[in-house]
C-alpha positions as a printed Julia matrix, in Angstrom:
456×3 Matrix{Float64}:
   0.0    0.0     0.0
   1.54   3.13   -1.2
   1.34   5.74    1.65
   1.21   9.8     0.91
   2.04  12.01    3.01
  -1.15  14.4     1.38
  -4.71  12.87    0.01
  -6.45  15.66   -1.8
  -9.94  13.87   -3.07
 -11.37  16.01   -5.76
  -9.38  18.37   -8.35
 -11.61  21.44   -7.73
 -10.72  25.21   -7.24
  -9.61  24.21   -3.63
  -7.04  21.73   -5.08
  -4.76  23.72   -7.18
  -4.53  26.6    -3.63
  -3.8   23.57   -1.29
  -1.44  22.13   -4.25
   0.73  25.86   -4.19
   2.17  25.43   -0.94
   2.08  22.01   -0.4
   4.26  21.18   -3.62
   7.08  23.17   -2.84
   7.43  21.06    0.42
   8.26  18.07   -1.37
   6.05  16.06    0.33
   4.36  13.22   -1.44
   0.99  14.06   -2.73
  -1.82  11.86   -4.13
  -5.01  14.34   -6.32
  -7.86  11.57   -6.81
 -10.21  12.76   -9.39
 -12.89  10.09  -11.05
 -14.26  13.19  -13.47
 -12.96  15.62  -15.28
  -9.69  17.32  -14.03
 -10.92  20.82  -12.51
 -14.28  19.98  -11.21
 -17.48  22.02  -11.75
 -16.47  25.78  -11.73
 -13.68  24.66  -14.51
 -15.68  21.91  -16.4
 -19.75  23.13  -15.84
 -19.58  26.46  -14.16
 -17.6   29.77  -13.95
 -15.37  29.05  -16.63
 -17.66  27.88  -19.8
 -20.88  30.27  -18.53
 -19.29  33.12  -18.29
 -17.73  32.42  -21.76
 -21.14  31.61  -22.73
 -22.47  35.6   -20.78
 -19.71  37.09  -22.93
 -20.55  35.82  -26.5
 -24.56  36.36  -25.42
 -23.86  39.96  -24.31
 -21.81  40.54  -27.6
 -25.06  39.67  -29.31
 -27.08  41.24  -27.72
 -25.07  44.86  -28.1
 -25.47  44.11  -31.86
 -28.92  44.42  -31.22
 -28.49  47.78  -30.02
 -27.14  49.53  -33.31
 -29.76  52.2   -33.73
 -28.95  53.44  -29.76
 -25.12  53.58  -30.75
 -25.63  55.04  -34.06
 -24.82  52.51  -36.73
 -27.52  49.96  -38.89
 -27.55  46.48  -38.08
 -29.47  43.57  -39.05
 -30.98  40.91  -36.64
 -27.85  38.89  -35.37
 -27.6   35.66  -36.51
 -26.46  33.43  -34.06
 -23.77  30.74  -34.9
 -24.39  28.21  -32.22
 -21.84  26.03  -32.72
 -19.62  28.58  -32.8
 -20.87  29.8   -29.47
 -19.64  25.95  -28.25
 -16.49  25.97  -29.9
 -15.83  29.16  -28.1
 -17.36  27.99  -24.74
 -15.17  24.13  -24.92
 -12.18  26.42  -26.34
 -11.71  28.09  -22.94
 -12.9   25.17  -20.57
 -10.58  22.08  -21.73
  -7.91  24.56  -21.86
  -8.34  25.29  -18.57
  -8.79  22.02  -17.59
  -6.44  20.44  -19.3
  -3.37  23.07  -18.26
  -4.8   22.04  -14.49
  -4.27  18.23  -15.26
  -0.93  18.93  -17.35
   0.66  20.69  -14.26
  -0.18  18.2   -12.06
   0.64  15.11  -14.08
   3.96  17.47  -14.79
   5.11  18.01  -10.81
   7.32  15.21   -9.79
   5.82  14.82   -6.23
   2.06  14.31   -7.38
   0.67  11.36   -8.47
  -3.04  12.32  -10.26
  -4.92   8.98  -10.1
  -8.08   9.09  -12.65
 -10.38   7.21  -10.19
 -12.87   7.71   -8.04
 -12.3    7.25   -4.21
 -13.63   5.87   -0.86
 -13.16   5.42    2.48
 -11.76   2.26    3.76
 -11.08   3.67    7.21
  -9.79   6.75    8.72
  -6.9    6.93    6.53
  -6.74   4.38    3.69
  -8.74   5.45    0.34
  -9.86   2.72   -2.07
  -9.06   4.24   -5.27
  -9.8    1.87   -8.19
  -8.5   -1.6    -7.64
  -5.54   0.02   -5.47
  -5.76   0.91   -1.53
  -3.58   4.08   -0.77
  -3.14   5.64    2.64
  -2.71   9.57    3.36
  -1.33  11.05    6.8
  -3.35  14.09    6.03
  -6.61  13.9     3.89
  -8.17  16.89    2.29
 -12.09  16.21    1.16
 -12.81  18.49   -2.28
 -15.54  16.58   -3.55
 -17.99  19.8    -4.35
 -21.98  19.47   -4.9
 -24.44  17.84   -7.78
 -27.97  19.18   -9.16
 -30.78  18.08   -7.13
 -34.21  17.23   -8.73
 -37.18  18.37   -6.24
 -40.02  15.65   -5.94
 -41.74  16.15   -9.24
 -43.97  13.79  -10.33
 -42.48  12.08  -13.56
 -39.14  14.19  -13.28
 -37.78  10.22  -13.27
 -39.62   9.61  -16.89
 -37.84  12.16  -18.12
 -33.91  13.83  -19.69
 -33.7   16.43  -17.25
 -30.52  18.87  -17.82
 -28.62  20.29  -15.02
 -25.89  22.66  -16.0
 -23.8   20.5   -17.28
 -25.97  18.79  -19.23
 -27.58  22.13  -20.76
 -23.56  23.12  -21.69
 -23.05  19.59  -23.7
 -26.14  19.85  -26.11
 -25.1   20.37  -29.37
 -28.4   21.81  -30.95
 -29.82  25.23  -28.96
 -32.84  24.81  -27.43
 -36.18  25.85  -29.13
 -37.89  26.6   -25.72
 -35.97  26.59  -22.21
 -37.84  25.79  -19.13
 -35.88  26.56  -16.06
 -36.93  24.97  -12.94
 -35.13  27.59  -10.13
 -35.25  31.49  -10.19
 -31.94  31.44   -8.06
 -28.37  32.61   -9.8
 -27.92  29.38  -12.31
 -31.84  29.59  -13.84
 -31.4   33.66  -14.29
 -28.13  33.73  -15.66
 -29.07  30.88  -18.21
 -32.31  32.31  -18.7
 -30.57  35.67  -19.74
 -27.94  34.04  -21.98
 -29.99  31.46  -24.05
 -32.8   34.15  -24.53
 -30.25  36.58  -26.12
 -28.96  33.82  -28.19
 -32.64  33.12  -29.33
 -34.2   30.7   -27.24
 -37.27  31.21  -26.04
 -37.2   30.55  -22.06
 -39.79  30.03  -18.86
 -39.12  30.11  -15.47
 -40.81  28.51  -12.82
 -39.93  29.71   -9.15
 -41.6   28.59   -6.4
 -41.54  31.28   -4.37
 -42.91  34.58   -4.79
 -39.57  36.46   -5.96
 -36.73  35.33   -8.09
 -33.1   35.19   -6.49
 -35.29  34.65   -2.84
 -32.1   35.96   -0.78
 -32.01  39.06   -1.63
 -34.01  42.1    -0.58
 -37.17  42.75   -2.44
 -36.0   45.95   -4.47
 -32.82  44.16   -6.26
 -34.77  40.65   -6.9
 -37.64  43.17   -8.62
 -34.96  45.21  -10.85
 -33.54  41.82  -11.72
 -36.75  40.2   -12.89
 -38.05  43.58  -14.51
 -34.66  43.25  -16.24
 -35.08  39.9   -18.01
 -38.53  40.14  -18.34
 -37.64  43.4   -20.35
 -35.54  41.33  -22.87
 -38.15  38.79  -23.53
 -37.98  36.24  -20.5
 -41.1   34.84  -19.06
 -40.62  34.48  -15.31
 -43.56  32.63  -13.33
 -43.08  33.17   -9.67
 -45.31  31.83   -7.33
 -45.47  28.44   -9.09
 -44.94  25.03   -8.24
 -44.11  22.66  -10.58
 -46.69  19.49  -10.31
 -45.82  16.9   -12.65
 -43.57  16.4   -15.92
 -43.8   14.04  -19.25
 -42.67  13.73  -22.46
 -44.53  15.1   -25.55
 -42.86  13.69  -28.6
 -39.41  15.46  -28.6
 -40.3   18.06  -26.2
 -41.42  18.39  -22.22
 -44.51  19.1   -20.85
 -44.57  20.89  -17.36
 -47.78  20.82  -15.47
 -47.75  23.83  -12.76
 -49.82  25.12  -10.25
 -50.38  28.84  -10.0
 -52.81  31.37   -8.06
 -54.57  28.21   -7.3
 -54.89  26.68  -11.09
 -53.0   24.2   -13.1
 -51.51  25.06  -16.29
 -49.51  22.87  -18.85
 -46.45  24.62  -20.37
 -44.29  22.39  -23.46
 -41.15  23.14  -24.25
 -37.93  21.26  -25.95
 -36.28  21.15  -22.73
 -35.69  21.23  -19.31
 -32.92  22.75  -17.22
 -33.62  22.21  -12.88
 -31.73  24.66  -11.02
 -33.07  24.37   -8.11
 -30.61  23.36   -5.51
 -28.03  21.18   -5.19
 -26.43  18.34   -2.74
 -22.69  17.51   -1.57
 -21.54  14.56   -3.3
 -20.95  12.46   -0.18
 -23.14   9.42   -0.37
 -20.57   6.81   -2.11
 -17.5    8.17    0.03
 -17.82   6.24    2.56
 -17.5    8.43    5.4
 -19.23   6.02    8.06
 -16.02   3.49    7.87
 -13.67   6.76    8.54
 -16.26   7.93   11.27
 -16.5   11.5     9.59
 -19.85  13.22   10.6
 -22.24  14.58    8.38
 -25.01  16.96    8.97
 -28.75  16.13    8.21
 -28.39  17.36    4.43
 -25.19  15.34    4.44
 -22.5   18.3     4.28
 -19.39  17.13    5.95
 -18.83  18.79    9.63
 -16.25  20.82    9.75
 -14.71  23.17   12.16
 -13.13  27.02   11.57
 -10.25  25.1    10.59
 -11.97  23.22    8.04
 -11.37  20.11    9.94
 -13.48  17.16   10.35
 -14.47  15.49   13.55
 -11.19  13.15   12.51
  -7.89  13.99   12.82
  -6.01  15.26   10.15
  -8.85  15.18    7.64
  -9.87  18.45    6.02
 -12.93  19.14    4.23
 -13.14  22.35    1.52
 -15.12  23.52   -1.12
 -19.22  23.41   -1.6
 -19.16  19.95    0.29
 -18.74  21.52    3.86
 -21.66  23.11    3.51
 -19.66  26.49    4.67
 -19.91  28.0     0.76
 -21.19  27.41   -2.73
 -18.93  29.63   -5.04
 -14.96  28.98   -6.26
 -13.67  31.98   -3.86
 -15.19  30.3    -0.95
 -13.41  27.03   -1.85
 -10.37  28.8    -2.4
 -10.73  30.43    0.69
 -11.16  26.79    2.0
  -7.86  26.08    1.26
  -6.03  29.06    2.24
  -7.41  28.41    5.48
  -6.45  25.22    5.84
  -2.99  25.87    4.75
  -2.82  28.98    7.01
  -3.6   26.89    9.8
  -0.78  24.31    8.98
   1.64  26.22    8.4
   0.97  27.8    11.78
  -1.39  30.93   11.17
  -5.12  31.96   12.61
  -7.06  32.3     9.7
 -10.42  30.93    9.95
 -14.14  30.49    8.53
 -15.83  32.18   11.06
 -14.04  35.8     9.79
 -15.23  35.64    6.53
 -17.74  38.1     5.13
 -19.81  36.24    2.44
 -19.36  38.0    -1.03
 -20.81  36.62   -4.62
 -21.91  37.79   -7.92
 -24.99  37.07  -10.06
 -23.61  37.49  -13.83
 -26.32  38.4   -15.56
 -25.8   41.38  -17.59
 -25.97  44.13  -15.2
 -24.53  42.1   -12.81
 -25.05  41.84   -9.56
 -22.28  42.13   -7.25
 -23.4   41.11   -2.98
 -21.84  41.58   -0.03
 -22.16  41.36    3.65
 -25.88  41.4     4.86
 -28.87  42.15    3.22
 -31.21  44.77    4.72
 -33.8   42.02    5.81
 -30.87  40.03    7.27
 -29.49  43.27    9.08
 -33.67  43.99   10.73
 -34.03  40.56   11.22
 -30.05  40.2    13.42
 -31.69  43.32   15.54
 -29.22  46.32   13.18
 -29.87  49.36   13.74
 -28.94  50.78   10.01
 -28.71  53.28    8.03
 -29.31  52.95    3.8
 -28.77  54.8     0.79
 -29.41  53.58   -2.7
 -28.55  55.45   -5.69
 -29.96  54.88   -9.32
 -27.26  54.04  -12.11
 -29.52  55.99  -14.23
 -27.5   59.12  -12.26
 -23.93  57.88  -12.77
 -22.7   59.67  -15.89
 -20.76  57.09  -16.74
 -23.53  54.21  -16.86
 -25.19  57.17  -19.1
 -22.33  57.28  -21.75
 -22.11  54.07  -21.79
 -25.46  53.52  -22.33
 -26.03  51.12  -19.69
 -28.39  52.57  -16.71
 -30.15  49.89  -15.6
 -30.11  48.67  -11.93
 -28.65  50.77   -8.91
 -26.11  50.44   -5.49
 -27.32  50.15   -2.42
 -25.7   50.43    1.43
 -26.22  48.94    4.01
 -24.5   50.98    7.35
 -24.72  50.04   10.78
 -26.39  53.26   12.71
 -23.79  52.84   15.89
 -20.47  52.31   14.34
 -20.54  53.96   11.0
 -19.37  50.45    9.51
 -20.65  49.19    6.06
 -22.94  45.84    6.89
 -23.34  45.21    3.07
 -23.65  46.0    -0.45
 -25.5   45.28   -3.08
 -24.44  46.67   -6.68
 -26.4   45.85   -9.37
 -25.49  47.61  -12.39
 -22.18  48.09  -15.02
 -19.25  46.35  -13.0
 -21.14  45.67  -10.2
 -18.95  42.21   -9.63
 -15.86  44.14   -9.59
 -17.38  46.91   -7.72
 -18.33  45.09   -4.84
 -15.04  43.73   -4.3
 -14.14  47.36   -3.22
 -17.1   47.09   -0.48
 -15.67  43.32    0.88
 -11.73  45.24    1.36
 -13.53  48.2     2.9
 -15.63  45.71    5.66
 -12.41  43.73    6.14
 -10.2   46.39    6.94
 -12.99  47.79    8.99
 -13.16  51.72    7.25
 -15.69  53.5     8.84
 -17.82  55.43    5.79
 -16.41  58.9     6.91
 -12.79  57.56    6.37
 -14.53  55.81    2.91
 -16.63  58.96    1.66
 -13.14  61.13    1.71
 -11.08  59.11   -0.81
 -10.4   60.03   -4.22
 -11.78  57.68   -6.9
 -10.67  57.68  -10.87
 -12.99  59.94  -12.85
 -14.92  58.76  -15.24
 -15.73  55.16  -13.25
 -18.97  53.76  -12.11
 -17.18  53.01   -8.79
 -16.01  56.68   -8.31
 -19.98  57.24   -7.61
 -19.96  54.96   -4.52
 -18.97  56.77   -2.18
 -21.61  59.64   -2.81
 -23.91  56.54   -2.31
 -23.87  57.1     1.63
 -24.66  61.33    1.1
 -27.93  59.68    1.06
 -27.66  57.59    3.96
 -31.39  57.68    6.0
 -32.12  55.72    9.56
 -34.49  52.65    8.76
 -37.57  52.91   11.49
């Protein structure tokens, strides 16, 4: 039995930060990966849909020729081109990731998938291997909610969606969250017609009220039907298409499309692991247990990424693992000082931070907020792009930003700004008197909090 001195199970965005400063220990290292080299955000996520955002937005200017000045016909949209593009920039990626591992003489990447024989020892294929430190990096999967006849039928999830080779005629999305609206936005620019069911009665159902209404007033402005307050009931087939029976205001209605895409939640990939022979907890919705260490209830197994349950985004994962290496190489860094940070790419985007204004009330705040239209910034004017607006959230007693949401022209890079500012702890006097590149979107922010106002 070969014995490593690291186990790192799963080759996703956690990997390659633990791999960084492990490597130049020369320490023996094991990545076990059973998929593809790079895991979702590489393979099914960030890297191929925001490909995919960029040729849809490209399109979609085209459209807007007569607001620019120039004459344009109807765009005609190249769709296997648009894949070509899309698997251009993901198996790159992925494939660099697997070349520099296979490449670094104290790694061993072993194309199987793995389980716990106990504590320690991995079965991995027909082999046994044992690691004196394991690191779990096993992500999430797409979980289908209880829909009668969702069995009967070819479901996508996101990575199935990505692999069809023929666009679809008409997209129904089963999830107003941030996978549904960002695919809703990009395959209706690209010509699809699309439907989304959400179950609740707003889309994106964390945020405040005000940003999940400008971002379904945006979509439904370019052409996307969004149904919230419906539940879907049952689902068939109909020749070559899908029929989706809902329930809505009390009424059932049958909606056909070509396909189906269900984004509407997902679940760590834990159940063939084997966790009960290494006596690793799991919670009740079977995310590993982990503490601010990332450390499992066993000794000298980690757990990082989307499968502790502590973060569903690459920068959390990466995070993961800077954590955990901080920690072994004998710093303090730890989960419970993050501030939670994410971006919704549709086109505004949305860039989040911190609390939410509900979240603030609910945790017993007292806050001050200020919004400000992008329809005021003169540089969202020249460029044409006004829709959406910022919005700060300030705690009342220590003049400290809570959160931020930016939805508008950069608001993903914008609200990076907002996360250093709430780290470093800048009060918004100390924030309001620093000088900002003019003309920028993000110079406006800090005349955001001129119209700061108590919240009774």
């Amino acid at each position: 039995m070969n014995t490593y001195d690291h186990i790192i199970v799963g080759s996703g965005q956690a990997t390659g930060t633990l791999l960084g400063k492990l490597i130049p220990t020369g320490d023996s290292i094991a990545v076990i990966e059973g998929g593809k080299v790079g895991g979702s955000c590489v393979n099914y996520g960030c890297t191929p849909t925001k490909t995919m955002v960029a040729c849809a937005r490209a399109v979609q200017m085209s459209r807007r020729g007569d607001f620019f000045g120039f004459k344009n016909s109807e765009p005609i949209v190249d769709y296997d081109r648009v894949r070509e593009r899309m698997n251009e920039v993901r198996n790159a990626s992925s494939n660099g990731l697997a070349g520099w591992i296979e490449s670094t003489e104290n790694i061993d990447l072993i194309r199987e998938w793995a389980s716990f024989e106990s504590s320690h020892v991995l079965n991995v294929g027909a082999q046994q291997i044992e690691g004196k430190k394991i690191y779990i990096n096993v992500g999430t999967s797409p979980a289908a909610p209880p829909i009668d006849g969702i069995d009967n039928v070819s479901w996508l999830d996101s990575a199935g969606l990505l692999d069809l080779e023929k666009q679809p005629e008409h997209l129904l999305i089963i999830g107003g969250g941030y996978i549904g609206m960002e695919f809703a936005q990009v395959y209706n620019r690209l010509g699809t017609e699309v439907t989304i069911i959400q179950r609740g009665s707003q889309v994106m159902p964390q945020e405040d009220q005000d940003v999940s209404l400008a971002i379904q007033e945006i979509l439904e402005g370019e052409g996307v039907n969004i149904l919230c307050g419906a539940s879907a009931k049952s689902v068939s087939k109909e020749n070559n298409g899908i029929i989706l029976t809902i329930e809505k205001d009390g009424l059932e209605k049958e909606i056909v499309g070509s396909h189906l895409l269900v984004a509407a939640g997902r679940k760590p990939n834990t159940h063939n692991l084997g966790l009960d022979k290494a006596g690793i907890k799991t919670n009740a919705r079977g995310f590993i247990e982990v503490n601010t260490h990332c450390q499992t209830n066993v000794k000298d197994v980690f757990a990082v990424g989307d499968v502790n349950g502590h973060g569903a985004f690459t920068h959390t994962a990466v995070n993961d693992g800077e954590i955990v290496l901080d920690y072994l190489f004998g710093g303090n860094r730890n989960l419970s000082k993050r501030i939670p940070i994410y971006g919704l790419f549709t086109d505004p985007p949305l860039g989040r931070v911190g609390m939410t204004e509900k979240e603030a009330l609910s945790k017993g705040y007292r806050i001050m907020k200020a919004t400000k239209a992008m329809s005021t910034i003169s540089r969202a004017k020249e460029m044409g792009e006004t829709q959406g607006f910022a919005k700060l959230i300030v705690d009342a007693e220590t003049d400290l930003i809570l959160g931020g949401s930016i939805l508008g022209p950069g608001g993903d890079e914008i609200i990076n700004m907002f996360a250093a500012i709430m780290h470093s702890h800048i009060p918004c006097k100390s924030y309001r008197e620093v000088v900002l590149v003019h003309p920028t979107v993000s110079e406006l922010m800090p005349y955001v909090l001129d119209g700061l106002q108590l919240v009774e």
